[in-house]
N, C-alpha and C positions, 0 to 999 in steps of 0.2 A: 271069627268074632266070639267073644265072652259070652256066657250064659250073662243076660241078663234079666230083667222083668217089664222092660220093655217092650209093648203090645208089639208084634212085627205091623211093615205098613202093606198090609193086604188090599189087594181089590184098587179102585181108584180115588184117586185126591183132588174134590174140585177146588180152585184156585177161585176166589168171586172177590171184584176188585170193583171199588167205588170208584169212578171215572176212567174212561176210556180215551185216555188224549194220549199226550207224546209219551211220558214214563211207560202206562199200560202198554198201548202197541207198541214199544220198543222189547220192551220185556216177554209179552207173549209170541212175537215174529222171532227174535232171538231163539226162545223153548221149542219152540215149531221147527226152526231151520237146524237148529242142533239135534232133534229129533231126529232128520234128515239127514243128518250128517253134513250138513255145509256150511256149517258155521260153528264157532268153539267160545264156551261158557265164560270167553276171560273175565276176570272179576270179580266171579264165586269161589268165595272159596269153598264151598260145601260140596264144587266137583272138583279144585284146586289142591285147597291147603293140606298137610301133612302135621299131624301132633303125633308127638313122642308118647307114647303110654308104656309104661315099667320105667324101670332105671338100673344105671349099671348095664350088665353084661345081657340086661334081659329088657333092655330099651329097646323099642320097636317105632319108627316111624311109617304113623300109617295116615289116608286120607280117611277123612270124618264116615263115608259110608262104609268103611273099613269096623269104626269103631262103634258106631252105632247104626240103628235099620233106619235109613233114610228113606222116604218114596220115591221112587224112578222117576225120571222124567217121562220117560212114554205112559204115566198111570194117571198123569194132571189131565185134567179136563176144566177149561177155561170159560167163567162168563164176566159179567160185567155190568155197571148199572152209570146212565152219564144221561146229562140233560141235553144232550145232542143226542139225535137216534141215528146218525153212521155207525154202517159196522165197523171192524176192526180191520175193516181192509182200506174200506173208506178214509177213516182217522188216521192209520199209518202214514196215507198217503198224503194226506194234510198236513200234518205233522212235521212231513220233509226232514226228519230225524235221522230217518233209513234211507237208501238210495233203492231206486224202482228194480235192481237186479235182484237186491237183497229181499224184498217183498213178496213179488210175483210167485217165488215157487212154494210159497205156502198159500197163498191167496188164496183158493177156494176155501180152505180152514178158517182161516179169519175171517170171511164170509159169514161167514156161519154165525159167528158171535158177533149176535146183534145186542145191544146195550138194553135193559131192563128200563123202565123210567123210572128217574129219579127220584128218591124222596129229597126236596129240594124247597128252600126260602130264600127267595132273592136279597132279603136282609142281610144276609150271612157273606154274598161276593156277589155284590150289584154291576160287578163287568160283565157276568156272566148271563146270557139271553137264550137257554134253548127252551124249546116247550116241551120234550121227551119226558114229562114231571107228574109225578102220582099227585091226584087228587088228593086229599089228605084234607079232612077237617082240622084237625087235630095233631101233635105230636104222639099221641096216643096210638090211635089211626096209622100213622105214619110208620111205627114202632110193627103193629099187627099185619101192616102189608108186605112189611121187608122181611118178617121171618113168614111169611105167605110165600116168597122169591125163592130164602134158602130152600123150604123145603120142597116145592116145587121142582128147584134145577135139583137138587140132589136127586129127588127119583126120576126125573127123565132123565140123568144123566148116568142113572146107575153108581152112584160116588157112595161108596165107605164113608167117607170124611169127608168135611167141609172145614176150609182157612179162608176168613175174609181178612183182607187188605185195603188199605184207606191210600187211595193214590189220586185224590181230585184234587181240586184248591183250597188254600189256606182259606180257613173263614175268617169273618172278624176275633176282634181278640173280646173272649168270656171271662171275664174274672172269677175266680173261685166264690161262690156263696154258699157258706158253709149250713145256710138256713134251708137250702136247696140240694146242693152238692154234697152235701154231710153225711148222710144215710140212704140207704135203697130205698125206703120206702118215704122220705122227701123226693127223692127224683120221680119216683113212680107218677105221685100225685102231682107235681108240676108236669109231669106229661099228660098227667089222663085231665090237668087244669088248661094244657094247652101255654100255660107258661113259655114262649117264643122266647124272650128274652134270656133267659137262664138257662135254655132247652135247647143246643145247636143239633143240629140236622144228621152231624157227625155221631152224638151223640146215640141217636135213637137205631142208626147201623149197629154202633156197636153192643145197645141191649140187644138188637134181634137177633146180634150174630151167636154173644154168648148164650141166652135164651135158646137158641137153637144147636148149644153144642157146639159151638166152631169157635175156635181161638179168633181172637182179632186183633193187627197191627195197626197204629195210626203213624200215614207214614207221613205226614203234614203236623205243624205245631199249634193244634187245633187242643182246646180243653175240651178230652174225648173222654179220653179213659185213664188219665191222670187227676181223678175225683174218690174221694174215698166210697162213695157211692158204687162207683163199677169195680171197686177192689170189691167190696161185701158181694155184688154180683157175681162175681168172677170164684170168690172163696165157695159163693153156694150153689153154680153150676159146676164147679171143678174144672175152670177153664183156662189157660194161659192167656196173656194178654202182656202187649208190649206196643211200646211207642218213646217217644213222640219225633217225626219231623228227620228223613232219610237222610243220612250224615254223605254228601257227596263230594260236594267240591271245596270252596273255601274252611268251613268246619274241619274237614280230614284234616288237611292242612295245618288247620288250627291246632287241633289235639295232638298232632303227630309234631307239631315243631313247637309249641310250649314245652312239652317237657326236659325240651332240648337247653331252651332257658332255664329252668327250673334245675335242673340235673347239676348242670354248670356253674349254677348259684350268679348267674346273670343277672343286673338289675332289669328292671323295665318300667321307661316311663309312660309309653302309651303306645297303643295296636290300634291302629285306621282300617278298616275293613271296608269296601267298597267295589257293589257288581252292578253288571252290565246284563242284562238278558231280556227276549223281545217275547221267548213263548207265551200260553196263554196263563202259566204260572205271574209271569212277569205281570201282565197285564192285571191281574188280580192285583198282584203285590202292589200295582201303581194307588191302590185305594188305601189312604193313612191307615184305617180301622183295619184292615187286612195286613198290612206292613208291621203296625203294634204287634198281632200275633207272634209274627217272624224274631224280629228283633227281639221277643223277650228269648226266645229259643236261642238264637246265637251267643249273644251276650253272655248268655247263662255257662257256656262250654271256657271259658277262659278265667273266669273268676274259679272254679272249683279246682284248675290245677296248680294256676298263681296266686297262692292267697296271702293278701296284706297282713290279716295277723299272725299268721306262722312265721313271715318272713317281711317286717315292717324296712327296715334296711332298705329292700331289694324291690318291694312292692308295693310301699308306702309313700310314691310319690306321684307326679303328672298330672293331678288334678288340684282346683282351688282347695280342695278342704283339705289336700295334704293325706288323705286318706287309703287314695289306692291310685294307681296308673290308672289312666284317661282309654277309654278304650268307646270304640266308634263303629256303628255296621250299618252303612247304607247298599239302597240295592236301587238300581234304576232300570225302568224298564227302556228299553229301546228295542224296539220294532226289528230293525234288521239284521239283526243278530240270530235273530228267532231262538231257538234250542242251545245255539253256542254260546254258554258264558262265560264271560269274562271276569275273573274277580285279581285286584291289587289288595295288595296287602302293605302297607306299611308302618314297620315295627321300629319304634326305639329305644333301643339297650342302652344300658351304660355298663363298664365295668371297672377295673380296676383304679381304685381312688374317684372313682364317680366318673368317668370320662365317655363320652357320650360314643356312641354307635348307631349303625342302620341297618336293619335289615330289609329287602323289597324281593316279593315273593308275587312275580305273575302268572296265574295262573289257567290258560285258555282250553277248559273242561268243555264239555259237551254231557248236558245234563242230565239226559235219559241215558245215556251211554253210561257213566256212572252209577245212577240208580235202579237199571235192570237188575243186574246180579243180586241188588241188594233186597229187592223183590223176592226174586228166587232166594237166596239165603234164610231170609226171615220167614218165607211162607214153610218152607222146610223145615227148620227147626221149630216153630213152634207148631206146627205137625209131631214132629217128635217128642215137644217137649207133654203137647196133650199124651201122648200115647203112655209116654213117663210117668203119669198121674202127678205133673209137676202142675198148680196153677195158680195164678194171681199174678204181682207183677213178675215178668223173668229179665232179672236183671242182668244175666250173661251174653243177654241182646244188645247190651249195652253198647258194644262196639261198633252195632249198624245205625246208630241214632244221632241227633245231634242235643237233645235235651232228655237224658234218659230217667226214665219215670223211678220216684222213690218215695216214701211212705214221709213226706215233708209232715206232716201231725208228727213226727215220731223225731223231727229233726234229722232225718236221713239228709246227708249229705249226695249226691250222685256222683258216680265217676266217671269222669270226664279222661281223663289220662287214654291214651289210644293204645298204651303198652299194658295198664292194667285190666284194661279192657279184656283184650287179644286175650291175657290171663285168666280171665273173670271165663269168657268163650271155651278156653281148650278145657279148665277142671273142670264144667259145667259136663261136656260132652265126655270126658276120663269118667266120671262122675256116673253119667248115664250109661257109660258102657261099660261098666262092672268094673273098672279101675282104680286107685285110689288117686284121687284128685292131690297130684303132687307138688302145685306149683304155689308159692309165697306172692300172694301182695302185699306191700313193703308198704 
């Protein structure tokens, strides 16, 4: 490895993850059994993938902990905070995600990590009924009990560092109030006013987590920390922060086969988007106000790589105004599916002389499967990217998201493209590991 100036990752790394359902215990039973040795990381790339660093005769392909000091897996130490109080052995087994061979030989570990109570408003996902729930007069309150947790588990658990991750339910959809949302010190005072409405739940995790020094992911399309309020936060603890909403099933898909259109100079008159899924995700999602959130998230990843004014021709048609392709994302919950979802896609092209095409893309994911690794990926790297003195938004995250966060006051466009991404990923880490960040986005 390069001299770089990058803190090494000493000592241990606690993981503290908002919800303990199917995503959390897929991802922490996975780290556990890989630990073990009986089970292998597919999906990470941060124990996977290989980037090139030099060029020419002096190009090296190496895997990411190669090129920069990543934390071990055997250094994480796992808690949790869910308005169910099962531990994580319990919930695994709930969950029915994992099969009982693949659980059992970590089971007393998961034991162990018993859920924190929640800071939780039933206003936010009214499917949702546990009582595991802090008292909290106040947002305020709410705010001073959760960085009580951080620092709490970090000294019993001996952790260096702390990365909180946001893996519970989509909440309602908040709209930006820039009279609120706009400045730290408007959020402050809607918290310490108690402000419910403009003050989601998601929210007051991720002041306590930066306030406490730990980078924080939203991995739901929850307005967390896509506020100019938690950037100004974030610039004045020195904290990374990334989100929004884990890019897994349909999305990949998305990103990774638009460009394919795009590239080929494809027209497109309209993308149907429509899933199936019965977990407790689902069931959330089945409440419109909660569904709003999602849909603005998805929507958002296909307008930024096909865009009608660059390319009116090609992308200037399929709806009444004439103005862009028609484009559609529903999500249904169904019960018996549970965790396995199902998403159809169907695309219509046209191409030469206008002549119509199809494309139908089915795709039968399993959701936490998907989303583990990406867990692990993003908790790692923005471990490293804190250690980098990188903070605010980290847009090289980009490629584990499905609505990746960007400085919208400033007109920041986001990038959505799944190739530029990958690109945006590898200079990020060339970058950090004393390399010269060599790759072009076009």
């Amino acid at each position: 490895m390069k001299q770089t100036n990058v803190k090494p990752a000493n000592g241990k790394l606690g993981i503290m993850v908002v919800g303990c359902g199917a995503v959390t215990t897929t991802f922490i039973t996975g780290v556990l059994m890989v630990r073990k040795g009986l089970a292998k990381p597919v999906g990470s790339m941060t124990q996977y993938d290989k980037i090139r660093v030099g060029k020419g005769k002096d190009a090296k392909y190496l895997p990411y902990g190669e090129v920069v000091p990543l934390a071990q897996l055997n250094d994480i130490v796992f808690g949790t905070w869910d308005v169910y109080p099962q531990n994580a052995y319990q919930a695994a087994m709930y969950a029915e995600v994992l099969k009982e061979k693949d659980i059992e030989p970590v089971r007393e570990e998961l034991e162990k990590i018993v859920p924190m109570k929640a800071a939780f408003d039933k206003n936010y996902a009214k499917r949702l009924d546990g009582d595991n729930v802090k008292d909290c007069k106040t947002r305020w309150e709410m705010v001073e009990a959760l960085r009580q947790d951080i620092r709490d588990f970090k000294a019993k658990n001996n952790c260096d560092r702390i990365v909180v991750i946001w893996a519970a339910s989509t909440e309602i959809y908040v709209p930006v109030d820039e009279k609120v949302h706009g400045t730290l010190a408007a959020l402050e005072a809607a918290m310490k006013a108690d402000d419910r409405e403009h003050v989601a739940p998601s929210m007051c995790y991720a002041y306590a987590a930066l306030s406490e020094g730990a980078p924080f992911i939203m991995g739901a399309p929850n307005t967390t920390v896509d506020i100019p309020a938690m950037w100004q936060l974030a610039e004045q603890t020195k904290m990374p922060i990334a989100g929004k909403d884990f890019k897994t099933g349909q999305t990949l898909v998305k990103s990774g086969f638009a460009p394919i259109i795009g590239t080929r100079c494809l027209g497109l008159n309209g993308w149907f988007s429509t899933n199936i899924l019965g977990n407790r995700d689902g069931l959330v999602l089945d409440e419109p106000a909660n569904f709003r959130t999602k849909e603005v998230s998805k929507l958002s990843t296909l307008e930024t790589i096909l865009k009608p004014e660059e390319q009116p021709d090609l992308y200037g048609h399929g709806n009444d105004e004439d103005t862009q392709y028609y484009h559609k994302v529903r999500i249904n919950y169904y019960p018996p599916r549970n965790d396995n979802k199902e998403g159809w896609d169907n695309i219509d092209i046209f191409g030469w002389m206008g002549y119509p095409m199809q494309i139908k893309i089915n795709f039968l994911c399993r959701d936490s499967i998907l989303a583990a690794p990406l867990l692990l990926d993003l908790c790692l790297l923005s471990d490293l990217a804190a250690r980098a003195g990188r903070y605010g938004i980290q847009r090289f995250l980009s490629f584990y998201l499905k609505s990746p966060m960007h400085d919208y006051t400033q007109g920041e466009q986001p990038v959505n493209n799944l190739y530029q991404q990958h690109t945006m990923l590898k200079n990020a880490l060339r970058e950090m590991g004393g390399y010269e960040a060599d790759e072009e986005i076009d």
